[in-house]
NUMAR-993246 format. One record per residue: residue in three letters; y negated, z negated, x of N, C-alpha, C in turn. Coordinates in pm, whole numbers, padded with zeros to 5 digits, always signed. Each point is the difference from the previous one (the first is absolute). Layout:
N
ALAYZXYZXYZX/...
# end
This chain:
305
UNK+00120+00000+00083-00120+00000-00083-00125+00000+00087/UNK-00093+00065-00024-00155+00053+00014-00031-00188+00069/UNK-00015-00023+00071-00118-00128+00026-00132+00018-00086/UNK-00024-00052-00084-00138-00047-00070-00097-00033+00118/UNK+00026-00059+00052-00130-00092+00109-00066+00172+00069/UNK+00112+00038+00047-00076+00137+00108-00081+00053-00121/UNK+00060+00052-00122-00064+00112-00072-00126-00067-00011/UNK-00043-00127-00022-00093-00118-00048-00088+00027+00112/UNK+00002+00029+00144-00028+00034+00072-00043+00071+00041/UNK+00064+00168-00046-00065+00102+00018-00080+00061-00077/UNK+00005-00095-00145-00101+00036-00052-00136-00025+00008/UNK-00005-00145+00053-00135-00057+00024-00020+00090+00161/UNK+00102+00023+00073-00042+00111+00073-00069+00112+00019/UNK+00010+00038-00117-00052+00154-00075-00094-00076-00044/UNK-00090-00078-00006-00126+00007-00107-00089-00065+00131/UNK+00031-00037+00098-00085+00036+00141-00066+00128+00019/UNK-00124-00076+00009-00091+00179+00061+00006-00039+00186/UNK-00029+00174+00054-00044-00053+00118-00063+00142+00045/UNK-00023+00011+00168-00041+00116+00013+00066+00167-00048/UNK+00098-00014-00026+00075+00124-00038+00057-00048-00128/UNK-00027-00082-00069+00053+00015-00183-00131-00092-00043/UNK-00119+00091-00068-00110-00043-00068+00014-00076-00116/UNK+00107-00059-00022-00024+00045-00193+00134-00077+00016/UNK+00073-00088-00145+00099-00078-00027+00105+00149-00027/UNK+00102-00059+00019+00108+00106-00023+00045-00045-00108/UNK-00084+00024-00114+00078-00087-00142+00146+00071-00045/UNK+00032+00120+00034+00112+00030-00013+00140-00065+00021/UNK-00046+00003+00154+00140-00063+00087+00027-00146-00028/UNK-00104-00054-00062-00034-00143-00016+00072-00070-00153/UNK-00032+00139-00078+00053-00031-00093+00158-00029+00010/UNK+00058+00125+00054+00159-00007+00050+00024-00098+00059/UNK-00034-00027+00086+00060-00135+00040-00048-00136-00043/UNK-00067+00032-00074-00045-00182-00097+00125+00013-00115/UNK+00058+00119-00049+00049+00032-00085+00153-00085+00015/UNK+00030+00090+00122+00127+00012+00098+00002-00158+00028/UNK-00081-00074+00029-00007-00122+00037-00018-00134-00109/UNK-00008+00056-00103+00000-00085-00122+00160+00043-00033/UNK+00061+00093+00001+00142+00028-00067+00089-00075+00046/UNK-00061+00007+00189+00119-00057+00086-00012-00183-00018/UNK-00111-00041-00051-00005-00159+00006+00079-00044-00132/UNK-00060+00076-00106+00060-00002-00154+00153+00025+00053/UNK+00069+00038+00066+00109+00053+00019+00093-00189+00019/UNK-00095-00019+00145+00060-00107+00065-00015-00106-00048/UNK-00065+00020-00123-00046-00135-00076-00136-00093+00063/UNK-00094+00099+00057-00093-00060+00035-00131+00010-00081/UNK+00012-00049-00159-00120+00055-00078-00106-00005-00010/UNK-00053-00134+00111-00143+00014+00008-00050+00098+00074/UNK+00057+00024+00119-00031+00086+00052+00041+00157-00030/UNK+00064+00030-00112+00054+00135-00064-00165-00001-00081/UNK-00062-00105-00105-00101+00018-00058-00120+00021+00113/UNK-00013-00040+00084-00150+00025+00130+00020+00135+00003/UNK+00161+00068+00061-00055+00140+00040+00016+00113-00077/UNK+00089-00045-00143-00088+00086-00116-00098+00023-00062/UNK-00092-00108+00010-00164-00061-00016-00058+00111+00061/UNK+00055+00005+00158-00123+00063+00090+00078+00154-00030/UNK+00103+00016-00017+00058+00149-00018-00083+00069-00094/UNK-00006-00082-00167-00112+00051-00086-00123+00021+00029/UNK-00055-00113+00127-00108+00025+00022-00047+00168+00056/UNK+00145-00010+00093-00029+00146+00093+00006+00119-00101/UNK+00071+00006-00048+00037+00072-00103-00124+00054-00092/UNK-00086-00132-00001-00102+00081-00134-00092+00083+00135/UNK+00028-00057+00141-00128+00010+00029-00007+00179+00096/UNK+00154+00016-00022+00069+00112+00027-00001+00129-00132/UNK-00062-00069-00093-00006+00079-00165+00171+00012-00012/UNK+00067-00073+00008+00156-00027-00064+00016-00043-00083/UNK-00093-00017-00133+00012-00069-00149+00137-00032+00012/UNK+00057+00093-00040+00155-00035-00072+00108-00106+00126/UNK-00043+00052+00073+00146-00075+00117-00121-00127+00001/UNK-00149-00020+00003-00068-00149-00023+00066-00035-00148/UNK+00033-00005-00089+00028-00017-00137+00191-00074+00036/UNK+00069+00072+00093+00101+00018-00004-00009-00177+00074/UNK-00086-00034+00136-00016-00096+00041-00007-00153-00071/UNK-00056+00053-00070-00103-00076-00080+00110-00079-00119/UNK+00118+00144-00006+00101-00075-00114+00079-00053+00105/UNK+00005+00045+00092+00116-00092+00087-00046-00136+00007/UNK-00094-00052+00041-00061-00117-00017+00009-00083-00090/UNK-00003+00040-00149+00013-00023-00120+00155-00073+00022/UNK+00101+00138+00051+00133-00009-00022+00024-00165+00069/UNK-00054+00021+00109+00035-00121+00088-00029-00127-00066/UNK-00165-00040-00013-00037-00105-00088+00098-00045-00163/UNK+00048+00120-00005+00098-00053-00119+00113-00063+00044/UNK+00069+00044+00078+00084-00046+00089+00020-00137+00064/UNK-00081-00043+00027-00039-00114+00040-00047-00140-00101/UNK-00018+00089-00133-00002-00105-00074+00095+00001-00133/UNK+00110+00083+00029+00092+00033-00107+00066-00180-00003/UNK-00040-00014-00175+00139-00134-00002-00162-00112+00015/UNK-00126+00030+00033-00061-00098+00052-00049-00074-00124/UNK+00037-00119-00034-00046-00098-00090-00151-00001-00002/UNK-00029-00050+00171-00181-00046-00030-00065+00118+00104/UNK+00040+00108-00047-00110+00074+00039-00128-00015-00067/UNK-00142+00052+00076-00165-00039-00012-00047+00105-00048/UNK-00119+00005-00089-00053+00094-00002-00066+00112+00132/UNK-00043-00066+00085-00032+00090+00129+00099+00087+00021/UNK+00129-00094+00018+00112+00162-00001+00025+00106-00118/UNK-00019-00072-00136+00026+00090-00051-00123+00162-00015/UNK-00150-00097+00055-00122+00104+00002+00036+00092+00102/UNK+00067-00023+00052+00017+00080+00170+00136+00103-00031/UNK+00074-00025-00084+00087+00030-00034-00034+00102-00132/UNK-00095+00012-00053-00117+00080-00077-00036+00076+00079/UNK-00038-00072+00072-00131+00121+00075+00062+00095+00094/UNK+00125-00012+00052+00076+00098+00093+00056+00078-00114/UNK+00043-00013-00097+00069+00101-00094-00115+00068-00073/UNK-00089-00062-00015-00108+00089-00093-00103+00088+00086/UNK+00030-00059+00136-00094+00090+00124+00124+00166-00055/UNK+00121-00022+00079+00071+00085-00012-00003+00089-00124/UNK-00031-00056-00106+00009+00095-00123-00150+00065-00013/UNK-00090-00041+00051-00112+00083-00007-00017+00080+00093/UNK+00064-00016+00086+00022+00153+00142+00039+00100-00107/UNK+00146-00007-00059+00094+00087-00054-00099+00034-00116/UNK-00046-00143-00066-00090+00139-00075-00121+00097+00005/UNK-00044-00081+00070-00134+00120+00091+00083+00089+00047/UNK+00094+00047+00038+00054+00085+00019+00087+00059-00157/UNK-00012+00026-00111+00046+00016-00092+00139-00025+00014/UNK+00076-00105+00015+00154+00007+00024-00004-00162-00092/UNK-00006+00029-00137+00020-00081-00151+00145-00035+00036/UNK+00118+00050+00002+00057-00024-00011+00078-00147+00091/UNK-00026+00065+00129+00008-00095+00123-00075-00140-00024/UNK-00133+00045-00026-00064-00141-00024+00036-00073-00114/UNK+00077+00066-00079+00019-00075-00138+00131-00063+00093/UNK+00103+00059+00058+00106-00091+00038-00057-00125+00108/UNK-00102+00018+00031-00074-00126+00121-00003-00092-00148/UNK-00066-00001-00079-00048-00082-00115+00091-00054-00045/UNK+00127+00078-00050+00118-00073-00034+00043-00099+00094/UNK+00041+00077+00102+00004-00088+00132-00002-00130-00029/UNK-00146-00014-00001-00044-00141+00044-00009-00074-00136/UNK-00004+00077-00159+00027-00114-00086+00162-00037+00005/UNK+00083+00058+00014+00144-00096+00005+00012-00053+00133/UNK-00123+00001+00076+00019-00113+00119-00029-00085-00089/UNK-00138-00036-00069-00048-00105-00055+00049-00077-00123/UNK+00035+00102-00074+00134-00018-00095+00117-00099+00028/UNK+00051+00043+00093+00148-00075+00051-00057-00174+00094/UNK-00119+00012+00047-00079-00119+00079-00076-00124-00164/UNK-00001+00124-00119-00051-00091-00069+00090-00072-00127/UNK+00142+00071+00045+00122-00116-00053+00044-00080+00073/UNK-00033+00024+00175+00052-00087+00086-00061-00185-00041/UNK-00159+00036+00029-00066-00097-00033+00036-00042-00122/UNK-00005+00066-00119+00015-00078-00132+00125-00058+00000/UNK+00145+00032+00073+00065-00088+00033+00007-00113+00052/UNK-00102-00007+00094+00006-00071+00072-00096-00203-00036/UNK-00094+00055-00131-00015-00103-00094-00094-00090+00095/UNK-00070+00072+00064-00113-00057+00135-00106-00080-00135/UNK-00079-00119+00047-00131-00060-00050-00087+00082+00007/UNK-00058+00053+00106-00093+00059+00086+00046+00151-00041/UNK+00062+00052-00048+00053+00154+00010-00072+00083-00136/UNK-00096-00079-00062-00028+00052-00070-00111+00148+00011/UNK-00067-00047+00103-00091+00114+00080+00063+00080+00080/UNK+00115+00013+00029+00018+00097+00096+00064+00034-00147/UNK+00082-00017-00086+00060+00071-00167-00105+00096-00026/UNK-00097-00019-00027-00132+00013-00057-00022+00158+00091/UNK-00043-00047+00142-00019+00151+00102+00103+00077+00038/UNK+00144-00039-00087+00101+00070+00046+00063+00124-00134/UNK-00078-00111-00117-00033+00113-00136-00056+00085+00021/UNK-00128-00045+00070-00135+00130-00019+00045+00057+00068/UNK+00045+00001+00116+00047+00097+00094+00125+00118-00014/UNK+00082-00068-00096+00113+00080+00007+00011+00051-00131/UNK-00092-00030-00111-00127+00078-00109-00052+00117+00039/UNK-00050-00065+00090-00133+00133+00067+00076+00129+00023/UNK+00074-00049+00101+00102+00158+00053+00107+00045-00064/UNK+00037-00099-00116+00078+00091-00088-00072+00107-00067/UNK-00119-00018-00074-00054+00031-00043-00089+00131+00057/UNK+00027-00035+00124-00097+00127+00085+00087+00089+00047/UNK+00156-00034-00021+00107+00032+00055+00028+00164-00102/UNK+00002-00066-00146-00022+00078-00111-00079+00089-00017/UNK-00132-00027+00037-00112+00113-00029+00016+00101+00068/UNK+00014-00038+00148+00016+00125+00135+00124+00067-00086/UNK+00110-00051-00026+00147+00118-00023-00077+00084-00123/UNK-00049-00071-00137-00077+00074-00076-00038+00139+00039/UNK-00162-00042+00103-00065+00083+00054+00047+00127+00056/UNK+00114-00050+00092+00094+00069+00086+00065+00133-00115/UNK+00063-00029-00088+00060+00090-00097+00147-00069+00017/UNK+00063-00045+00069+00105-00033+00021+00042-00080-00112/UNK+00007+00035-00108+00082-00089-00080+00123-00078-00021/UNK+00088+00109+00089+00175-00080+00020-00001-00105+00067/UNK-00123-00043+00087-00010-00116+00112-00006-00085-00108/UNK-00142+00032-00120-00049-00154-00074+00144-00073-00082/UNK+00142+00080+00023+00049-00094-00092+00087-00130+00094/UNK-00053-00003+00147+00011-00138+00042-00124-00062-00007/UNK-00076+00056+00031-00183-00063+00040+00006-00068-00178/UNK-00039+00057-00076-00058-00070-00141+00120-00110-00074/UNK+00119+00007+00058+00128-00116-00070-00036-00125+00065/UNK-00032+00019+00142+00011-00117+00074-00146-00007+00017/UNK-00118+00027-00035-00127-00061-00009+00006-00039-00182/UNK+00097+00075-00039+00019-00143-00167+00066-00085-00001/UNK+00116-00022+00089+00051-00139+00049-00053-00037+00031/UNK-00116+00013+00104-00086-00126+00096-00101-00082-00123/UNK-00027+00111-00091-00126-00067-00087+00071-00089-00120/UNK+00132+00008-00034+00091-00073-00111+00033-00169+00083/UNK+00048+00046+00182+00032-00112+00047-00126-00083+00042/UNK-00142+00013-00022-00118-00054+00020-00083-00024-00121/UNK+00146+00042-00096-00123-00088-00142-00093+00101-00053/UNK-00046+00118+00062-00138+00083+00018+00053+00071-00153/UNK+00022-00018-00095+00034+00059-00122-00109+00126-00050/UNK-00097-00045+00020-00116+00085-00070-00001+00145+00140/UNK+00052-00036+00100-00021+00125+00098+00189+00069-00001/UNK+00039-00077-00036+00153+00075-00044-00001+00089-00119/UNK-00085-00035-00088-00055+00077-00137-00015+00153+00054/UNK-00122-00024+00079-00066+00102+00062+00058+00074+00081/UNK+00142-00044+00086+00120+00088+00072+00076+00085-00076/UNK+00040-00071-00119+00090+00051-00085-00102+00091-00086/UNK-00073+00015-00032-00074+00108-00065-00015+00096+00094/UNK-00046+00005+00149+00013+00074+00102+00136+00092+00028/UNK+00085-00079-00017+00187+00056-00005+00013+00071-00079/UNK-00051-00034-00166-00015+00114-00088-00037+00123-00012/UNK-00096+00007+00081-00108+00103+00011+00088+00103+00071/UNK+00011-00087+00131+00107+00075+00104+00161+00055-00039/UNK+00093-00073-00117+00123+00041-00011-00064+00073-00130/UNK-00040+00001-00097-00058+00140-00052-00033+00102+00049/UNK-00057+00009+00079-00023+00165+00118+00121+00028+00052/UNK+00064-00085+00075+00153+00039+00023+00109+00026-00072/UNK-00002-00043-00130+00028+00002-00141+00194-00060+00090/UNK-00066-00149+00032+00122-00055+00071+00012-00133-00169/UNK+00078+00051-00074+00027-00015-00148+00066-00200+00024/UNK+00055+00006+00061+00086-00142+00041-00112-00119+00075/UNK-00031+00044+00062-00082-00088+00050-00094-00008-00071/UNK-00104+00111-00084-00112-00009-00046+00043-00094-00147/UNK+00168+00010+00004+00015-00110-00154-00009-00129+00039/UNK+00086-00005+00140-00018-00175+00051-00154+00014+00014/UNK-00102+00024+00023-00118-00059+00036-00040-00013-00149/UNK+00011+00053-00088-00057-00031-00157+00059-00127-00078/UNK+00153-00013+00057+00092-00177-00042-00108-00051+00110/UNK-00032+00015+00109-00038-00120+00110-00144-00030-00062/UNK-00062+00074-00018-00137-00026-00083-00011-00091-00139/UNK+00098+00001+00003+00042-00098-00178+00054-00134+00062/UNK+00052+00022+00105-00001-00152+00091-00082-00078+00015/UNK-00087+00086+00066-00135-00046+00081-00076-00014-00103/UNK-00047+00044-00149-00105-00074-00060+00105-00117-00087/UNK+00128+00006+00018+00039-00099-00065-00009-00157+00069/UNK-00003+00040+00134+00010-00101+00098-00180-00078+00002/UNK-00036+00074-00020-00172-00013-00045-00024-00062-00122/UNK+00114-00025-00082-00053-00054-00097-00073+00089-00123/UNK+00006+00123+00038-00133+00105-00068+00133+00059-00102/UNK+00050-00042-00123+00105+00115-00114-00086+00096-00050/UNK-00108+00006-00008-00058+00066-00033-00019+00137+00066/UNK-00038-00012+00170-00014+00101+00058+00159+00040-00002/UNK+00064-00075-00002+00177+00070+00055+00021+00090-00183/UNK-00031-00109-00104+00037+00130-00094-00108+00103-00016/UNK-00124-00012+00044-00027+00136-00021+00033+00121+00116/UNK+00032-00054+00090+00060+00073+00102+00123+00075-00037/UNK+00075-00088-00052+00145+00081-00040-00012+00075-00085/UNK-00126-00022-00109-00043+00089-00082-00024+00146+00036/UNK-00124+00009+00146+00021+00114+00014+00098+00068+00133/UNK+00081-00059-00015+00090+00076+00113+00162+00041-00068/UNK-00084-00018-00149+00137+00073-00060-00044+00148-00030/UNK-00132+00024+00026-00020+00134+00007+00075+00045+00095/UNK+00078-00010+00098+00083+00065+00085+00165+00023-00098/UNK+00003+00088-00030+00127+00055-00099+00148-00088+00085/UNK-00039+00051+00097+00144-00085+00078+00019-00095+00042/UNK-00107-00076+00043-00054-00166-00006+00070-00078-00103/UNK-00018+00043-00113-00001+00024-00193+00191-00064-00019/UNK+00050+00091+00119+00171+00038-00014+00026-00080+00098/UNK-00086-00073+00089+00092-00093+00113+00065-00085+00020/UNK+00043-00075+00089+00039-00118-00001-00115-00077+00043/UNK-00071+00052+00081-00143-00105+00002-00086-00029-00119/UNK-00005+00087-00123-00066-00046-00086+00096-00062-00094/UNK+00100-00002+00022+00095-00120-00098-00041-00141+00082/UNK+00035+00011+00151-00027-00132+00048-00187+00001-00030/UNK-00061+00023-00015-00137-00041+00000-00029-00044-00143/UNK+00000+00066-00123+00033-00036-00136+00110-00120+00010/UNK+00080-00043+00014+00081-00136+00023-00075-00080+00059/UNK-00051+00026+00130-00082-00149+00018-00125-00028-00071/UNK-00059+00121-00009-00135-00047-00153+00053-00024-00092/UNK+00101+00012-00114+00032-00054-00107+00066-00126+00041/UNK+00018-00071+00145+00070-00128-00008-00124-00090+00041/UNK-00120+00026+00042-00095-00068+00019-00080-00031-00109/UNK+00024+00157-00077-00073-00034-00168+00050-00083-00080/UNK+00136-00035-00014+00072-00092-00039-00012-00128+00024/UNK+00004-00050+00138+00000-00064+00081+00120-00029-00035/UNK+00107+00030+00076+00127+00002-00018+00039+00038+00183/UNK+00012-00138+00051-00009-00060+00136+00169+00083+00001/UNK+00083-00053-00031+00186+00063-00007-00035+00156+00020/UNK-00043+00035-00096+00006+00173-00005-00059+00027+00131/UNK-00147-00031+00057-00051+00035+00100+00071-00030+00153/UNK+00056-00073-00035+00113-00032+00138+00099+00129+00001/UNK+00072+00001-00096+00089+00102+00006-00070+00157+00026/UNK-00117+00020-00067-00062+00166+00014-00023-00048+00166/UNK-00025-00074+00044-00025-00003+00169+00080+00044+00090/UNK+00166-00052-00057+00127-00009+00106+00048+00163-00092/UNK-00098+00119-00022+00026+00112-00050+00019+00045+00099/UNK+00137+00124+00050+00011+00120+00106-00135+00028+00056/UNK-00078+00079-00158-00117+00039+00044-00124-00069+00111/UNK+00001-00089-00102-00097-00115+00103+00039-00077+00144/UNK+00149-00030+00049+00039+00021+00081-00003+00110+00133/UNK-00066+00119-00057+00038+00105+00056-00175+00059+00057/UNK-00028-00092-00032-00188-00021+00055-00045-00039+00105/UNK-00092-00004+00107-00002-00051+00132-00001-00170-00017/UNK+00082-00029+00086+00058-00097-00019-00175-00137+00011/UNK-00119+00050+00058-00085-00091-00090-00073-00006-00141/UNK+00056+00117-00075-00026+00016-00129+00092-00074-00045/UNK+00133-00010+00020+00106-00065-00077-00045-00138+00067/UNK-00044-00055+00043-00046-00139+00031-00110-00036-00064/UNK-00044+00119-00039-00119-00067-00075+00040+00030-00177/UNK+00087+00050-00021+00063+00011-00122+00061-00076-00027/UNK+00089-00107+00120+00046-00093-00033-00066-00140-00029/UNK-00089+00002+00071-00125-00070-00022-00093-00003-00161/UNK+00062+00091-00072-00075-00024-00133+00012-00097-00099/UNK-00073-00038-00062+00022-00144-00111-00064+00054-00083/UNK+00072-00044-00145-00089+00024-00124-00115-00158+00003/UNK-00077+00119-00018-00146-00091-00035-00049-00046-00115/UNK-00097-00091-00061-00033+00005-00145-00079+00154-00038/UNK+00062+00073-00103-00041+00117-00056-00178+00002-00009/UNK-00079-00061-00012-00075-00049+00002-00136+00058+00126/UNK+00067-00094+00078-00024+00032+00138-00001+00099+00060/UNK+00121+00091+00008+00012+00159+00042-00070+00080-00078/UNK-00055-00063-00099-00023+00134-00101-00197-00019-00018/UNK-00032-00107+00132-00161-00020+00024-00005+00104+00058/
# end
């Protein structure tokens, strides 16, 4: 294997001026900051894998290498995740730093029109934050409530930005991981009113694709989510109009969705248990069926403010 230290070496080598080289050799500099971050990351030396990808991006922009600076920039990212995979009390400083190397990287790629790429940087880094923000909630910290808090917004943010770029991009076959798992993140954070707003988004999107199965689960999952809200009102007029879909009309999602509104209208707690442990509803991302299981009949009353 490559020695890290020499390449580390010859790069700060190359960015010496003298009488016969005027000028930084940001090229050569880049390569071997590059070469010299791989070989430390290799040997398990990660602080020092993050210094000479730092300065690699540096060379890189200063070489006009957007994309291989972008490419740096996620390696860095990669590493800092790395290092705190599993971490209970990680800080906000890491997680800002851990922002700011993935979102540097996604704005290279997109100043360079490459939506797609940058939308996978975005994903990226929300199921870093994602998977760091069940660690902590496991972990049942006093104090953990602020890093919960910046580990929402954060892994919010880039789902969400994760989505727009594939949008933008045209790539639609990508959004059907990007938009499932930025509606899990917002079901497992409570964020109900911005899960609303996913699942109407999914609609939009499996109607153009005229992807018939999924666009039925997102119309049952929407009858979840205002049921889980407390709102019967919005869920029956919802089901109301999504029987304008003729085949919706014939599904098994609108049998299971009509079953759990007529067991809430009832309030008939037995029936609503059983429409839950339905194939159908089973057969939903598994934080919709958690939050389906999660339903209680309420006083009629109440849902119907």
């Amino acid at each position: 294997m490559e020695d890290p230290q020499e390449c580390y070496k010859k790069a700060e080598e190359a960015l010496k001026t003298s009488f016969f080289q005027w000028s930084p050799d940001w090229v050569s500099a880049s390569h071997f900051y590059d070469r010299a971050g791989k070989g430390f990351k290799l040997k398990g030396q990660l602080e020092e894998s993050i210094q000479s990808y730092t300065k690699a991006a540096k060379a890189h922009l200063e070489a006009k290498q957007a994309l291989s600076a972008a490419k740096s920039y996620e390696e860095i990212g990669d590493i800092l995740v790395k290092q705190n995979e599993g971490n209970s009390k990680i800080d906000v400083v890491t997680i800002a730093k851990i922002c700011e190397v993935y979102d540097e990287s996604a704005k290279l790629l997109l100043e360079d029109s490459d939506l797609q790429r940058a939308s996978n940087i975005d994903f990226k880094a929300a199921k870093c934050f994602d998977k760091l923000y069940t660690v902590v909630c496991e972990s049942n910290q006093n104090e953990s409530a602020k890093i919960l808090e910046a580990l929402k917004a954060s892994g919010l943010n880039h789902y969400v930005s994760a989505c727009e770029k594939i949008v933008r991009a045209g790539k639609a076959m990508f959004s059907m991981d990007v938009f499932p798992a930025t509606l899990s993140f917002c079901l497992r954070i409570g964020d109900y009113g911005r899960a609303t707003e996913m699942v109407d988004r999914m609609i939009k999107l499996y109607t153009a694709m005229e992807q018939k199965n999924r666009l039925h689960q997102c119309f049952l999952t929407m009858i979840i989510i205002h049921l889980k809200r407390n709102d019967l009102v919005a869920a029956q007029s919802f089901f109301t109009e999504s029987l304008s879909d003729t085949d919706y009309l014939r599904s098994n999602q609108s049998e299971a969705a009509e079953n759990l509104i007529r067991a809430i209208e009832a309030g008939d707690e037995e029936k609503l248990v059983e429409c839950v442990k339905s194939a159908t509803i089973l057969n939903l991302d598994r934080e919709v069926v958690k939050v389906a299981r999660s339903l209680k009949v309420e006083d009629e009353a109440d849902m119907l403010q």
